[in-house]
Each structure stands twice: as structure tokens, then as C-alpha cells.
Short mmCIF file of the C-alpha atoms (twelve columns), coordinates in Angstrom:
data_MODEL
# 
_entry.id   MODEL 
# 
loop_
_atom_site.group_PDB 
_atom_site.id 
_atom_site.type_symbol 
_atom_site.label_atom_id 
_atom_site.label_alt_id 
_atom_site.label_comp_id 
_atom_site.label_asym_id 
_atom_site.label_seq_id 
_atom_site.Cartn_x 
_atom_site.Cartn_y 
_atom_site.Cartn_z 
_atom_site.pdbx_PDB_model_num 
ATOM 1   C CA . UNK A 1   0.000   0.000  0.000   1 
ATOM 2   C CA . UNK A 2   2.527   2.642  -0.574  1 
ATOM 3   C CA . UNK A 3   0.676   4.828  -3.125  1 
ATOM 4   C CA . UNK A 4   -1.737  7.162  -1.568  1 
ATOM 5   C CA . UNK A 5   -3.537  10.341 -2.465  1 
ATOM 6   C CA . UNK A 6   -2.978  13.294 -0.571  1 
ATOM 7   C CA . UNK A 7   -4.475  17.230 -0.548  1 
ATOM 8   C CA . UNK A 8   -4.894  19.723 1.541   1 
ATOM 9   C CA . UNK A 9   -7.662  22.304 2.234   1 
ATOM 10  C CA . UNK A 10  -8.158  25.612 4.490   1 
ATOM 11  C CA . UNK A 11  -10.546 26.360 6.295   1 
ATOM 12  C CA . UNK A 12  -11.777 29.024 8.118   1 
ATOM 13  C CA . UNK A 13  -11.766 27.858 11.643  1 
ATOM 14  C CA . UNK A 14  -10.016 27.318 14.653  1 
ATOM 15  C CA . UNK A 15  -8.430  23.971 14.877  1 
ATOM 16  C CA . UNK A 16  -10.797 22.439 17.501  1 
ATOM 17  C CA . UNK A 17  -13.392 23.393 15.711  1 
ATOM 18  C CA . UNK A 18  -12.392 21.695 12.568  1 
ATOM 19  C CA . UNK A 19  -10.831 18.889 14.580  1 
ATOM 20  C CA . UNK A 20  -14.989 18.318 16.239  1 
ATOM 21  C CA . UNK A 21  -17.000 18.121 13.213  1 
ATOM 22  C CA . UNK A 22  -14.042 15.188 11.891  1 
ATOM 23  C CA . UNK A 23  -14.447 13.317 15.359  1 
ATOM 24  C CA . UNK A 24  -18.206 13.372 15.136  1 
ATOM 25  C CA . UNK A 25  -18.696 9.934  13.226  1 
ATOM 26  C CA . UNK A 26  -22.327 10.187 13.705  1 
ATOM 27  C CA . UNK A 27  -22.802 12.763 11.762  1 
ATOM 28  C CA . UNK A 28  -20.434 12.173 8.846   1 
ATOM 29  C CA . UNK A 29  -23.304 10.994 6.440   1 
ATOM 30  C CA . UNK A 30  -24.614 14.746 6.427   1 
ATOM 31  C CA . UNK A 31  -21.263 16.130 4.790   1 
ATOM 32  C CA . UNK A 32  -19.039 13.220 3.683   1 
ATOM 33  C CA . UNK A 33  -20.818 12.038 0.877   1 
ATOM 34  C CA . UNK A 34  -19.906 8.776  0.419   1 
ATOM 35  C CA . UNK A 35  -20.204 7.381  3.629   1 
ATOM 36  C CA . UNK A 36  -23.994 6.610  4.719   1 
ATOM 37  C CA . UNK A 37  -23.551 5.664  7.950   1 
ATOM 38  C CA . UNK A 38  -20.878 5.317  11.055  1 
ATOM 39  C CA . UNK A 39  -21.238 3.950  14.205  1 
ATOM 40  C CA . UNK A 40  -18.583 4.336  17.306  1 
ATOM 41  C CA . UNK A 41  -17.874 0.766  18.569  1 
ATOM 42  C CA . UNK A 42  -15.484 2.200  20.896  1 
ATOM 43  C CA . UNK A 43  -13.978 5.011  22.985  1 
ATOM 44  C CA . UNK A 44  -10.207 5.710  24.372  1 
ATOM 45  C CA . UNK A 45  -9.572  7.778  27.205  1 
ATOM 46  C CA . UNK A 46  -9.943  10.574 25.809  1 
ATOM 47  C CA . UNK A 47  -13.359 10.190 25.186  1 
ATOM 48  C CA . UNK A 48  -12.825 9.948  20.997  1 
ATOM 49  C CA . UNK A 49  -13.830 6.845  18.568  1 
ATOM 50  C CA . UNK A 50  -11.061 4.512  18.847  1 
ATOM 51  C CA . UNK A 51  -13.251 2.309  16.518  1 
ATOM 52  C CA . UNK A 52  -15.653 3.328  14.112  1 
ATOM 53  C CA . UNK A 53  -17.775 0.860  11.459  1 
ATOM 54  C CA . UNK A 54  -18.230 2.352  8.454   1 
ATOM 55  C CA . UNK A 55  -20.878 1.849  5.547   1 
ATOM 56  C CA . UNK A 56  -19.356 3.336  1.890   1 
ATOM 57  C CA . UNK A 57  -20.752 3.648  -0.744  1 
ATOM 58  C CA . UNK A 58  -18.710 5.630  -3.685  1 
ATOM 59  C CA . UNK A 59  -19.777 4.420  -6.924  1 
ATOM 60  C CA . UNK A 60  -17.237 1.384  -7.504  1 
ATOM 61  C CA . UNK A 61  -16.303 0.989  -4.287  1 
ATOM 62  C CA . UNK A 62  -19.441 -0.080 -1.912  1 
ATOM 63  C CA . UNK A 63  -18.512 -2.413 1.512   1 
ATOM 64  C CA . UNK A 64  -18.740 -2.272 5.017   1 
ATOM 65  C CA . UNK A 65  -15.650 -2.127 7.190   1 
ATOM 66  C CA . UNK A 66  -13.978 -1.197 10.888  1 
ATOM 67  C CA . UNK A 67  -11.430 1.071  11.003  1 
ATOM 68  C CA . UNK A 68  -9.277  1.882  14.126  1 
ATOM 69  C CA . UNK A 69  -7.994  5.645  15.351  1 
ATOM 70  C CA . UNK A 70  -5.563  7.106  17.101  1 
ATOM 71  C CA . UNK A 71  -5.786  10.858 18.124  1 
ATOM 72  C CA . UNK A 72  -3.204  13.329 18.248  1 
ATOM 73  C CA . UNK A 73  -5.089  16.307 20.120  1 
ATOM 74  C CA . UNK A 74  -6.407  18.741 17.741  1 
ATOM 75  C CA . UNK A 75  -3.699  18.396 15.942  1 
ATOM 76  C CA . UNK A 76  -4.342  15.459 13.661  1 
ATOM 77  C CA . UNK A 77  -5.895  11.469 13.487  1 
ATOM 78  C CA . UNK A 78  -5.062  8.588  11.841  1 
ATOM 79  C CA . UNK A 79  -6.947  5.420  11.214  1 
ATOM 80  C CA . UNK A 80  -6.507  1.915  9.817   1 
ATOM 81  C CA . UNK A 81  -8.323  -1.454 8.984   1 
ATOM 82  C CA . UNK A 82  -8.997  -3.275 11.740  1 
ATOM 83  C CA . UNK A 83  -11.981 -5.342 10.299  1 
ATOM 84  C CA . UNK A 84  -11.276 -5.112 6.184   1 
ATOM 85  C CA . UNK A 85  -15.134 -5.625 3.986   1 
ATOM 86  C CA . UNK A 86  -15.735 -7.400 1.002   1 
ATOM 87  C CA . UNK A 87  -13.939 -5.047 -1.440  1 
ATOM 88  C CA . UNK A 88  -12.158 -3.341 1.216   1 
ATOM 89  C CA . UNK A 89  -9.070  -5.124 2.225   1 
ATOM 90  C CA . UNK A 90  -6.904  -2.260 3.505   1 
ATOM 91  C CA . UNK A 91  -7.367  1.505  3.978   1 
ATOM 92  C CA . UNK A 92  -4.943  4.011  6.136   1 
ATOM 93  C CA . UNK A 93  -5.492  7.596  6.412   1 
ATOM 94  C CA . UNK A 94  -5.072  10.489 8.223   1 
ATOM 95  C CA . UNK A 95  -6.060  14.322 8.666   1 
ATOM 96  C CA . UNK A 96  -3.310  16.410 9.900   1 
ATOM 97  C CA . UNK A 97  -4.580  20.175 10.640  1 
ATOM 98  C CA . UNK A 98  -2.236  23.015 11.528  1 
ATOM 99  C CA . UNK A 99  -2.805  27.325 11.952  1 
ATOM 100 C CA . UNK A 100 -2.877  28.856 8.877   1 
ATOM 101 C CA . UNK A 101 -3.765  32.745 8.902   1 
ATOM 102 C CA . UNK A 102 -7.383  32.470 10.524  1 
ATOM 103 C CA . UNK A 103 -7.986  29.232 9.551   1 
ATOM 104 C CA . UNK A 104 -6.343  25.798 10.199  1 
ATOM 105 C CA . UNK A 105 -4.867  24.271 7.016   1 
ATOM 106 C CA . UNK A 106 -6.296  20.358 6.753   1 
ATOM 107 C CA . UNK A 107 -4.285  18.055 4.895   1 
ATOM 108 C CA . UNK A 108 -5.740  14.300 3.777   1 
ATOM 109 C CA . UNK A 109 -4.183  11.490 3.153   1 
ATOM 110 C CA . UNK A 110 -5.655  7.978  1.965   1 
ATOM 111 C CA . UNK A 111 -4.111  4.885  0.601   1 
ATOM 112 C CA . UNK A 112 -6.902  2.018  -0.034  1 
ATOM 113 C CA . UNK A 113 -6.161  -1.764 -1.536  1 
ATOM 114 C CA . UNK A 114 -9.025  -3.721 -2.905  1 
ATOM 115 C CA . UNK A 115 -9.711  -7.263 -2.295  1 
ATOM 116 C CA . UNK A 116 -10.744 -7.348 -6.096  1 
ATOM 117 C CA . UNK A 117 -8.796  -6.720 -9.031  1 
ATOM 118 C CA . UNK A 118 -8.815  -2.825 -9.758  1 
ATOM 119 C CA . UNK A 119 -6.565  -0.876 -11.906 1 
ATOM 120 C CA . UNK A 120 -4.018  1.372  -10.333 1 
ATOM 121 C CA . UNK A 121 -5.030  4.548  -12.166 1 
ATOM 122 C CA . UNK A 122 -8.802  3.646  -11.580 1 
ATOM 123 C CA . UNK A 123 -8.168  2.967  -7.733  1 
ATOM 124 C CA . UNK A 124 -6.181  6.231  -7.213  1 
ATOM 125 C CA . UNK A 125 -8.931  8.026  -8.978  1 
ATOM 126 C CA . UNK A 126 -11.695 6.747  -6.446  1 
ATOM 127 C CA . UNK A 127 -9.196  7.845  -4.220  1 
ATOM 128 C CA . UNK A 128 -8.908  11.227 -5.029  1 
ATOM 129 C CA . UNK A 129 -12.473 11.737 -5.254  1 
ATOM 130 C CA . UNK A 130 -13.370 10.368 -1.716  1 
ATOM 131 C CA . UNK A 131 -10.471 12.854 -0.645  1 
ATOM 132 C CA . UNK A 132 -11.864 15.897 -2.221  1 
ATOM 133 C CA . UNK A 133 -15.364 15.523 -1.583  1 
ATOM 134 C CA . UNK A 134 -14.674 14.668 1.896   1 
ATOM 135 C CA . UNK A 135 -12.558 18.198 2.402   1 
ATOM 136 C CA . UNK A 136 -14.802 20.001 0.461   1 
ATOM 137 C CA . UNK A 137 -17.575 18.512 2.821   1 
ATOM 138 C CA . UNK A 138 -15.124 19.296 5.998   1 
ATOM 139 C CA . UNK A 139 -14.855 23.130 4.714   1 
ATOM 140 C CA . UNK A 140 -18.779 23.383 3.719   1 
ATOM 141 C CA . UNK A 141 -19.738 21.658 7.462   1 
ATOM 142 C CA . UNK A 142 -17.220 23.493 9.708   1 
ATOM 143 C CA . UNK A 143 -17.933 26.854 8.056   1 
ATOM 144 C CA . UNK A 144 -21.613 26.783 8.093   1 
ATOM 145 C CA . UNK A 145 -21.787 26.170 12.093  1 
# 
């Protein structure tokens, strides 16, 4: 899994706002648009998903999966597989988010591998539009709080 699709977004909010709307799982179906539904299976200490089950649905790509998540403040998450779906066999990400101007700068990184034969091209392409449409959703959510 070492391709992955990366960009970056600004926003105009303070980090732990940003960094509330990405830790609400609940609610990702309203702005994320492929996902259409996430449930917390778990908490850590610090009160955050540690494990989230996901429900996907972006054109090609449609499977239910677990992934795990480790927090870094409001400074950033990552996430792996922890139980892979169907199609779905791996899938690491992370947002990092740092001060930029007025905003907080948000920066996106996935790498997925499919359980079923997929062209590179065609796979980094699904990638990239999971990754934008999940900033732009980020942006258009955080914003109009």
C-alpha cells in the first residue's frame, strides 16, 4: 500500500473546531458524501472513537468495514483497517490540521487496496475523489456552524 492520495484544504476555523465536526462519526453521512452511515464501537480515554464501522458507498467501491484511530489532540488522526469488507481489504489515512492565517490548514491522506482486481489509475482516482469531496464537505460543514 505505498501509493496514496494526498491534498490539503483551508478552512476558516479554529483547529478544535475543525478537529470536532471530523471526530463526530455520527454525523459524517450529512457532509461526507460517500459514507452513509458510522457507528462508534469504541472510545479511548480521551473520550474519541477509537473504533468506528463504516458503511461506503462511492460508486465502484461499496462495503462495510472497521477502522481503528488514534488521536493526536487537535492536531491530527489517523486510522486503519482493523476489520477489512468485502472489497475493502486495507485503507490508512489520516487528517493532519495546523494554523494557517485564521484558519487551520487540513491536509488528507488515503491509501486504499481492494480485495478485487482494480486498476491502479482507476483505484487512485476513487481515491482522489473520496479525498476531495470529503474536504470540500469538511470546509462546507465546519464553516456553516
Amino acid at each position: 500500500m505505498a501509493d496514496r492520495t494526498t491534498s490539503s484544504i483551508t478552512i476558516d476555523a479554529a483547529l478544535a473546531d475543525v478537529m470536532a465536526v471530523i471526530a463526530d462519526f455520527p454525523r459524517y453521512p450529512e457532509w461526507a458524501g460517500s459514507i452513509k452511515n458510522a457507528d462508534v464501537l469504541g472510545t479511548g480515554d480521551d473520550g474519541r472513537a477509537s473504533k468506528v464501522r463504516f458503511v461506503l458507498d462511492a460508486g465502484m467501491i461499496s462495503d462495510t468495514y472497521t477502522l481503528g484511530y488514534t488521536w493526536d489532540g487537535d492536531d491530527g488522526v489517523s486510522w486503519e483497517i482493523v476489520d477489512p469488507g468485502r472489497m475493502v481489504s486495507q485503507l490508512r489515512g489520516s487528517y493532519r490540521l495546523a494554523a494557517s492565517g485564521s484558519g487551520t490548514g487540513v491536509t488528507y491522506e488515503l491509501a486504499v487496496d481492494l480485495s478485487v482486481p482494480m486498476i491502479g489509475m482507476i483505484k487512485r482516482k476513487a481515491e482522489k475523489v473520496i479525498v476531495d469531496t470529503a474536504l470540500k464537505g469538511l470546509k462546507k460543514r465546519v464553516e456553516g456552524r
